[in-house]
C-alpha positions in Angstrom: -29.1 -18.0 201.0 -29.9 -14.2 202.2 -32.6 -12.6 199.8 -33.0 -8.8 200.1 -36.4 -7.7 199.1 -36.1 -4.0 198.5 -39.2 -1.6 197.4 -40.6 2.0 197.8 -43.6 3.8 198.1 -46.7 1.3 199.1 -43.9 -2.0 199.5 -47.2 -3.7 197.2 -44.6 -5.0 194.8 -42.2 -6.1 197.5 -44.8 -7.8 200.0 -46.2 -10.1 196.8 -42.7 -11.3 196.1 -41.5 -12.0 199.7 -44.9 -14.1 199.7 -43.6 -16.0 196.5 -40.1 -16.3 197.9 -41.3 -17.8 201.2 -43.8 -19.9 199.8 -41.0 -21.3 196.8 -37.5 -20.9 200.0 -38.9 -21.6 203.3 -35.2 -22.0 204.7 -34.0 -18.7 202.8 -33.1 -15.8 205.3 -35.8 -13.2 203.7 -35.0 -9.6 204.5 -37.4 -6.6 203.6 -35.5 -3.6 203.2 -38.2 -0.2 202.3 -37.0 3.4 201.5 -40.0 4.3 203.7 -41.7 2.6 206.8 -44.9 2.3 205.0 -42.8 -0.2 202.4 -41.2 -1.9 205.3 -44.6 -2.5 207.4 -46.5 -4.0 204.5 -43.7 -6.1 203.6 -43.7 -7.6 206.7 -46.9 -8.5 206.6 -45.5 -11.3 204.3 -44.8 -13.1 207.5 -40.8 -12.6 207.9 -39.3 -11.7 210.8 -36.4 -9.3 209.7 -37.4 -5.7 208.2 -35.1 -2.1 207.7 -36.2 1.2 206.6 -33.9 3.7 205.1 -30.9 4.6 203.6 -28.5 3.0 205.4 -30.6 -0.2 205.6 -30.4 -0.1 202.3 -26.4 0.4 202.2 -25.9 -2.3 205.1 -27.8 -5.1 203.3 -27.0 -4.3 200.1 -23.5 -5.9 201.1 -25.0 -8.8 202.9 -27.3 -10.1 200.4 -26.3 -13.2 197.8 -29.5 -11.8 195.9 -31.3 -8.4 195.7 -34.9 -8.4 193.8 -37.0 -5.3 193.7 -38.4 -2.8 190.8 -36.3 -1.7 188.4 -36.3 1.8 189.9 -34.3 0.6 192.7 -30.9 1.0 190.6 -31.9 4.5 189.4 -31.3 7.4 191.9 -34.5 9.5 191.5 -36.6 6.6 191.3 -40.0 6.2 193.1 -40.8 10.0 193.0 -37.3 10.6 194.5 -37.4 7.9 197.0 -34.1 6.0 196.0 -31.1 8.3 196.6 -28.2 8.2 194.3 -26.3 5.9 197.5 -29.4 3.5 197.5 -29.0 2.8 193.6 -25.5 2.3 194.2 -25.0 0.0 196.8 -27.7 -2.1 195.2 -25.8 -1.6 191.7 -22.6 -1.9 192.8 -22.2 -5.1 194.6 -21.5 -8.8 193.6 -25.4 -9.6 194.7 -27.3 -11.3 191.7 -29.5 -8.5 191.0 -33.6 -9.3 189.8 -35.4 -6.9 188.3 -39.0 -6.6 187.9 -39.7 -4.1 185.1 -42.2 -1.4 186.2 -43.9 1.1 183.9 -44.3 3.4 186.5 -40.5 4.3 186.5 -38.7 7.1 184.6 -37.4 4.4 182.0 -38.3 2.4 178.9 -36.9 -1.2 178.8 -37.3 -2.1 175.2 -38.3 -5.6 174.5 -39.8 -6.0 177.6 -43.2 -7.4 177.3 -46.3 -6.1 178.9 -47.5 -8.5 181.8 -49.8 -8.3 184.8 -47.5 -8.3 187.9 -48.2 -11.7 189.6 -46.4 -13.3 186.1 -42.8 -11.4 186.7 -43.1 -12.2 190.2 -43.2 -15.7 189.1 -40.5 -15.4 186.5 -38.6 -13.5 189.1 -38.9 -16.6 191.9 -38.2 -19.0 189.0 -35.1 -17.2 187.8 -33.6 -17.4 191.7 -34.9 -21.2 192.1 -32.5 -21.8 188.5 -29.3 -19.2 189.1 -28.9 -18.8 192.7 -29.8 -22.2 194.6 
């Protein structure tokens, strides 16, 4: 099973989930993918071993990955104060991946009927829906 982790900005949201994933899938292949290096370095501070920055690291895994999870805002071009491109929130939306998003408040969009929760409980929810669907 090949997890793509993908986040922006700080990679905050990304390193706490690829702690939960490797904690929850020690024999999944974990990849951090960051539209910036500072994302990518402090995702890899999860412990992985296998990290890509960019645009076309995001395009190249995209199509690898049996399962992308990230913020919301990583399917919305403009996201992240302008860090996801309109290619980056298509290759991650456009692919048979299953796709699980963490809703963040800090995006350009409302989900309605989403509940407020601290962080730390989607990441959970998030871990638990790959342990049900994907394995």
């Amino acid at each position: 099973m090949r997890i793509m982790v993908m986040d922006g900005q700080g990679g905050g949201v990304g390193r706490s989930l690829l702690e939960a994933l490797k904690e929850r899938f020690p024999e999944a292949e974990l990849i951090a993918v960051g539209t910036n290096a500072t994302a990518t370095a402090n995702m890899m501070k999860s412990g992985i071993t296998s990290g890509a920055t960019g645009e076309n690291a995001v395009v190249y895994n995209s199509k690898r990955a049996d399962v992308i999870v990230g913020p919301v805002g990583i399917v919305m071009a403009d996201a992240m104060l302008g860090e996801i491109t309109p290619t980056m929130a298509a290759a991650v939306a456009s692919n048979d991946a299953k796709l699980i998003l963490i809703p963040m408040s800090k995006c350009h969009a409302t989900i309605v009927g989403v509940e407020s929760r601290r962080l730390g409980e989607y990441i959970a929810e998030a871990v638990d829906e790959i342990a049900e669907n994907c394995f």
